[in-house]
VEXFI-900835 format. One record per residue (C-alpha): residue number from 1; x, y, z; chain. Coordinates in nm, 3 decimals, m for minus. Layout:
! residues N
<site n="NUM" x="X" y="Y" z="Z" chain="A"/>
...
END
This chain:
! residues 158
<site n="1" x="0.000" y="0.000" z="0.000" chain="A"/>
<site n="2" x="0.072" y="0.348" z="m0.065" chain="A"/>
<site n="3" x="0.170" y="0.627" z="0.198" chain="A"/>
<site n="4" x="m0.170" y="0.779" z="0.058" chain="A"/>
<site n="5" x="m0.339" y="0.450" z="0.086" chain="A"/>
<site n="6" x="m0.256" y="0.425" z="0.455" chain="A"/>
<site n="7" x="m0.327" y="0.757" z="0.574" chain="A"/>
<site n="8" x="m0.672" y="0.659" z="0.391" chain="A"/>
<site n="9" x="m0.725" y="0.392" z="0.595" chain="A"/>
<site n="10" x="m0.581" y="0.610" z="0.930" chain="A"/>
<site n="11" x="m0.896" y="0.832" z="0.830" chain="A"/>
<site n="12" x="m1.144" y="0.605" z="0.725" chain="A"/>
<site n="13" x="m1.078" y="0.374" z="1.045" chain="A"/>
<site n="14" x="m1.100" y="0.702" z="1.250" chain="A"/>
<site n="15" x="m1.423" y="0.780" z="1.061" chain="A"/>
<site n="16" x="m1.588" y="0.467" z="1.149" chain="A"/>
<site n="17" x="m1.484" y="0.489" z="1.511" chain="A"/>
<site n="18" x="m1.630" y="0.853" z="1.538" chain="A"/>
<site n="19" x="m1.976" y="0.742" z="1.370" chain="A"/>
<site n="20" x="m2.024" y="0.435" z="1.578" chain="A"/>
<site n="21" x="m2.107" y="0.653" z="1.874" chain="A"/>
<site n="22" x="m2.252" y="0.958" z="1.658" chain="A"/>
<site n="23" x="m2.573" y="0.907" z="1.756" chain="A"/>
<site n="24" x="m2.565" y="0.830" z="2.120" chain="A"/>
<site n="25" x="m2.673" y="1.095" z="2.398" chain="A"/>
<site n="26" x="m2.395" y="1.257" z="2.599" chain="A"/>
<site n="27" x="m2.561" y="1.025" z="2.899" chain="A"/>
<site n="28" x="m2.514" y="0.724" z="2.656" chain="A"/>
<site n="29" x="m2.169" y="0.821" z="2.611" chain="A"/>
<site n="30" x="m2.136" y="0.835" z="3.015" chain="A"/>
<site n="31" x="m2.214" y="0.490" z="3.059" chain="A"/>
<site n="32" x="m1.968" y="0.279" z="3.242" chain="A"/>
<site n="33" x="m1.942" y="m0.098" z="3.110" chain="A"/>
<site n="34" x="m1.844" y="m0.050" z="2.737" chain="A"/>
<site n="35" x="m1.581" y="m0.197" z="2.741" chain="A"/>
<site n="36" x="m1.466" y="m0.371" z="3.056" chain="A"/>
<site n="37" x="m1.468" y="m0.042" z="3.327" chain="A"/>
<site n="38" x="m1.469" y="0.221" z="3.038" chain="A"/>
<site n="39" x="m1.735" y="0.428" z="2.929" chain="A"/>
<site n="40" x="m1.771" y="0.559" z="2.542" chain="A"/>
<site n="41" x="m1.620" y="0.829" z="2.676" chain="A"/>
<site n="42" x="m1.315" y="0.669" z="2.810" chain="A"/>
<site n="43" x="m1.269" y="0.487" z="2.503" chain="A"/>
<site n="44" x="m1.273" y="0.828" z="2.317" chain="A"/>
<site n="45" x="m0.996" y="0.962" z="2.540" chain="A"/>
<site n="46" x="m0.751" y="0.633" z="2.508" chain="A"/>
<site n="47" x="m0.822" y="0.677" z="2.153" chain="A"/>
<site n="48" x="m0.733" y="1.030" z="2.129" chain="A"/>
<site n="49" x="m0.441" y="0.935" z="2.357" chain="A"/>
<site n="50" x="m0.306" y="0.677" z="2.099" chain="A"/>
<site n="51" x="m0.330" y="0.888" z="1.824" chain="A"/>
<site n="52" x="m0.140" y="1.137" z="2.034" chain="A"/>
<site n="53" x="0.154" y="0.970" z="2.099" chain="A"/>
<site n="54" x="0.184" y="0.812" z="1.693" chain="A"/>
<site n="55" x="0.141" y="1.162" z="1.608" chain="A"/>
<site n="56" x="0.444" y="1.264" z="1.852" chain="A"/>
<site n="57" x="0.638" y="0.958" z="1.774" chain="A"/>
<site n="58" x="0.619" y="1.029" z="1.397" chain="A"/>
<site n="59" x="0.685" y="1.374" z="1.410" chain="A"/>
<site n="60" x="0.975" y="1.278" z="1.645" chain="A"/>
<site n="61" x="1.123" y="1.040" z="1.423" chain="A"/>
<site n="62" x="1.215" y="0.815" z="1.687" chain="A"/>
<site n="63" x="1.008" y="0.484" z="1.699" chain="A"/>
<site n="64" x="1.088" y="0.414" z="2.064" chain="A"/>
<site n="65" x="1.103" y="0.126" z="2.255" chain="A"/>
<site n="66" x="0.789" y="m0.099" z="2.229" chain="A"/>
<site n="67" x="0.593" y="m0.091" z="2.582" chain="A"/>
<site n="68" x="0.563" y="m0.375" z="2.813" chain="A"/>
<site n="69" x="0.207" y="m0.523" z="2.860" chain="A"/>
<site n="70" x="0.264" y="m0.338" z="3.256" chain="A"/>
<site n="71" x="0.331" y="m0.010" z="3.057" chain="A"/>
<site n="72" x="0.051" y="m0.002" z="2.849" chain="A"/>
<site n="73" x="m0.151" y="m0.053" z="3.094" chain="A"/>
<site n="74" x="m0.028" y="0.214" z="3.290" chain="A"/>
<site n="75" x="m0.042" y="0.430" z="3.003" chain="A"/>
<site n="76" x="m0.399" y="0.376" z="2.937" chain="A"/>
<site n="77" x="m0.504" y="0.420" z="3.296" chain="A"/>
<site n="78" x="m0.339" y="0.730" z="3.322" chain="A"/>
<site n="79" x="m0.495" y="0.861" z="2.990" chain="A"/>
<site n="80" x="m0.847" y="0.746" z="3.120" chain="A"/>
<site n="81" x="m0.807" y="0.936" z="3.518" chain="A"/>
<site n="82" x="m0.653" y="1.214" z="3.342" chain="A"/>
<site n="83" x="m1.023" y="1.296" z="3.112" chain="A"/>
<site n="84" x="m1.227" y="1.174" z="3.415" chain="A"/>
<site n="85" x="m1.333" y="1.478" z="3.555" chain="A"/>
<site n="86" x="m1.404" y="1.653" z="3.189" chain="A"/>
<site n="87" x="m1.707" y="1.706" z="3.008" chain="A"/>
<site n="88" x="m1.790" y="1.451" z="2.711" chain="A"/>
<site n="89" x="m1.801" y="1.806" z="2.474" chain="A"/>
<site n="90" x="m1.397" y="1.860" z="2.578" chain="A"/>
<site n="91" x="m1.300" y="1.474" z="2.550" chain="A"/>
<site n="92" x="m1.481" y="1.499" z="2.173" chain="A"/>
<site n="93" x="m1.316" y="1.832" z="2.108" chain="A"/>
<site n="94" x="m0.967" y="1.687" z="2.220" chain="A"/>
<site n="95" x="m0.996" y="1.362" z="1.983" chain="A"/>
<site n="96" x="m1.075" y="1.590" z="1.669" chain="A"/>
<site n="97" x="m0.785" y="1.810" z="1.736" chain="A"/>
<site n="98" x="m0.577" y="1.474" z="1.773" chain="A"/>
<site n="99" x="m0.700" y="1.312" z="1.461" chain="A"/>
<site n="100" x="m0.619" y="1.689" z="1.258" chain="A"/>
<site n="101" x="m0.247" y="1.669" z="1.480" chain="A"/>
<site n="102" x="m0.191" y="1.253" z="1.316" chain="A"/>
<site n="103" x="m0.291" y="1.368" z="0.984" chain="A"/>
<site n="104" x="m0.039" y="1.641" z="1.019" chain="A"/>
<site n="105" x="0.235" y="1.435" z="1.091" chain="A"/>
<site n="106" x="0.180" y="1.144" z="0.855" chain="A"/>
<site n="107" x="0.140" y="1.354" z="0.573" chain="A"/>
<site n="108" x="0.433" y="1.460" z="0.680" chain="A"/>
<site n="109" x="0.618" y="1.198" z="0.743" chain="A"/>
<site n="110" x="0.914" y="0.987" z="0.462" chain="A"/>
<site n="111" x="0.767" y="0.712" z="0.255" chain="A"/>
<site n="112" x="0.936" y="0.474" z="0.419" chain="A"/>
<site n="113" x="0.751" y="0.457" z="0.723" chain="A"/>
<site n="114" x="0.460" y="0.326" z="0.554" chain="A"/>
<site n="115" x="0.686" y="0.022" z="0.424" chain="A"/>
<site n="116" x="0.540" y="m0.289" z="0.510" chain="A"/>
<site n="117" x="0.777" y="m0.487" z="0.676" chain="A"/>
<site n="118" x="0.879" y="m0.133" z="0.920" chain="A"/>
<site n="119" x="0.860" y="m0.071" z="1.235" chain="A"/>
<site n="120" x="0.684" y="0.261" z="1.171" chain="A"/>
<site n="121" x="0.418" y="0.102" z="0.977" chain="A"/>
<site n="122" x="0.390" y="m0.171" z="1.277" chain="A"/>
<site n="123" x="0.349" y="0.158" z="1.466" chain="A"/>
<site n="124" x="0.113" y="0.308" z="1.218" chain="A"/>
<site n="125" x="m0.115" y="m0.018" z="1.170" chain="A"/>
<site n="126" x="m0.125" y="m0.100" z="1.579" chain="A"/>
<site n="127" x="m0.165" y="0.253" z="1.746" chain="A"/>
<site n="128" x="m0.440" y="0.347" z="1.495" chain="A"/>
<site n="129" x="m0.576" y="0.146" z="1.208" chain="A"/>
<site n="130" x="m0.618" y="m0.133" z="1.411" chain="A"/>
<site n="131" x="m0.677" y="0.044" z="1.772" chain="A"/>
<site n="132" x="m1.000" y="0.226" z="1.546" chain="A"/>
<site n="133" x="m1.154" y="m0.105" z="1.461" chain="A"/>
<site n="134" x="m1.098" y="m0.274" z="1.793" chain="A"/>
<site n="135" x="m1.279" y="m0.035" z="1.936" chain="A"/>
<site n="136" x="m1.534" y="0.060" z="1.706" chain="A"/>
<site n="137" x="m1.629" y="m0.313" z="1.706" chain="A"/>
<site n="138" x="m1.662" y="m0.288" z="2.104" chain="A"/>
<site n="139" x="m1.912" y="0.016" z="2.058" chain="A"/>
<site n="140" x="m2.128" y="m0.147" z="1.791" chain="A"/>
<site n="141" x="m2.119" y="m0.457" z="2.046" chain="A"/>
<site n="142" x="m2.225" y="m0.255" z="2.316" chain="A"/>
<site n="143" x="m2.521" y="m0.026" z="2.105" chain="A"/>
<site n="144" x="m2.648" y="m0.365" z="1.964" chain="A"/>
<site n="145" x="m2.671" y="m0.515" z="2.350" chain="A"/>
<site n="146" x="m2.860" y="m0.206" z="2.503" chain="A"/>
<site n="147" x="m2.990" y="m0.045" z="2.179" chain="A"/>
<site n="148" x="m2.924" y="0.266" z="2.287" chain="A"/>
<site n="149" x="m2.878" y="0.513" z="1.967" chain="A"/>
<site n="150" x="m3.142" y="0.283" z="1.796" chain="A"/>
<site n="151" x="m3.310" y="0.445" z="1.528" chain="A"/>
<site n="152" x="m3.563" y="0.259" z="1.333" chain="A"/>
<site n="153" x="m3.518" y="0.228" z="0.892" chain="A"/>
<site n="154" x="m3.725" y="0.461" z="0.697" chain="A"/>
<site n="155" x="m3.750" y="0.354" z="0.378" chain="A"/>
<site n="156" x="m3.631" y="0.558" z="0.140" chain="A"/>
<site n="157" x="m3.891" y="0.691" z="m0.110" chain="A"/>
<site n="158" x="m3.772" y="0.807" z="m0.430" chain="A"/>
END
């Protein structure tokens, strides 16, 4: 795949995750027990979070060291207390400015991160192609369950 092609994906991926909860209330997006503890809301900040820290590493140009299973961990609760206190509005806000900040820095970054076989495209594919989906998938899990957001089909009539 193309650098293009990826950053495609980046923003379709991102585009999914953001419309899988597009149509829940701010007290659906509240709701603890999404996804293990986490709320919507939670997952939108550890998403944001992700994309964060590609966008930094990229811009960086230093692929670090890949995080124990402990680290991550700690990373994510961190990122999850730190947006407890704010409103859902500011934790939205925050992940559009994020997704504008990776878009930024991929477009900016050489070709050769989005090689296959690199560690930046490891990075790329992991932190948010494949974080988007994983999560998405637990929303749409989660709406289907409680069918909250439901809307019923209208028929088109044309």
């Amino acid at each position: 795949m193309s650098k293009a092609e990826i950053i495609a994906a980046v923003e379709d991926t991102w585009r999914a995750f953001r419309d899988s909860f597009e149509r829940l209330t701010t007290s659906d997006l509240e709701v603890a027990h999404v996804a293990g503890e986490w709320s919507i809301k939670d997952i939108v900040g550890h998403v944001a979070a992700w994309d964060q820290e590609l966008a930094y590493l990229v811009v960086g140009r230093e692929p670090g060291k890949d995080l124990t299973r402990r680290r991550i961990d700690s990373f994510n609760r961190q990122q999850v207390e730190k947006r407890d206190g704010r409103p859902v509005s500011e934790v939205l806000t925050e992940l559009g400015e994020v997704r504008r900040l990776l878009r930024d820095a991929l477009q900016s970054a050489p070709d050769e991160y989005f090689e296959a076989a690199s560690i930046w495209r490891r990075r790329i594919d992991s932190y948010s192609i494949y974080h988007h989906q994983e999560h998405t998938a637990e929303i749409q899990l989660w709406i289907d369950r409680t069918r909250r957001g439901w809307r019923p089909y209208r028929e088109s009539r044309e």
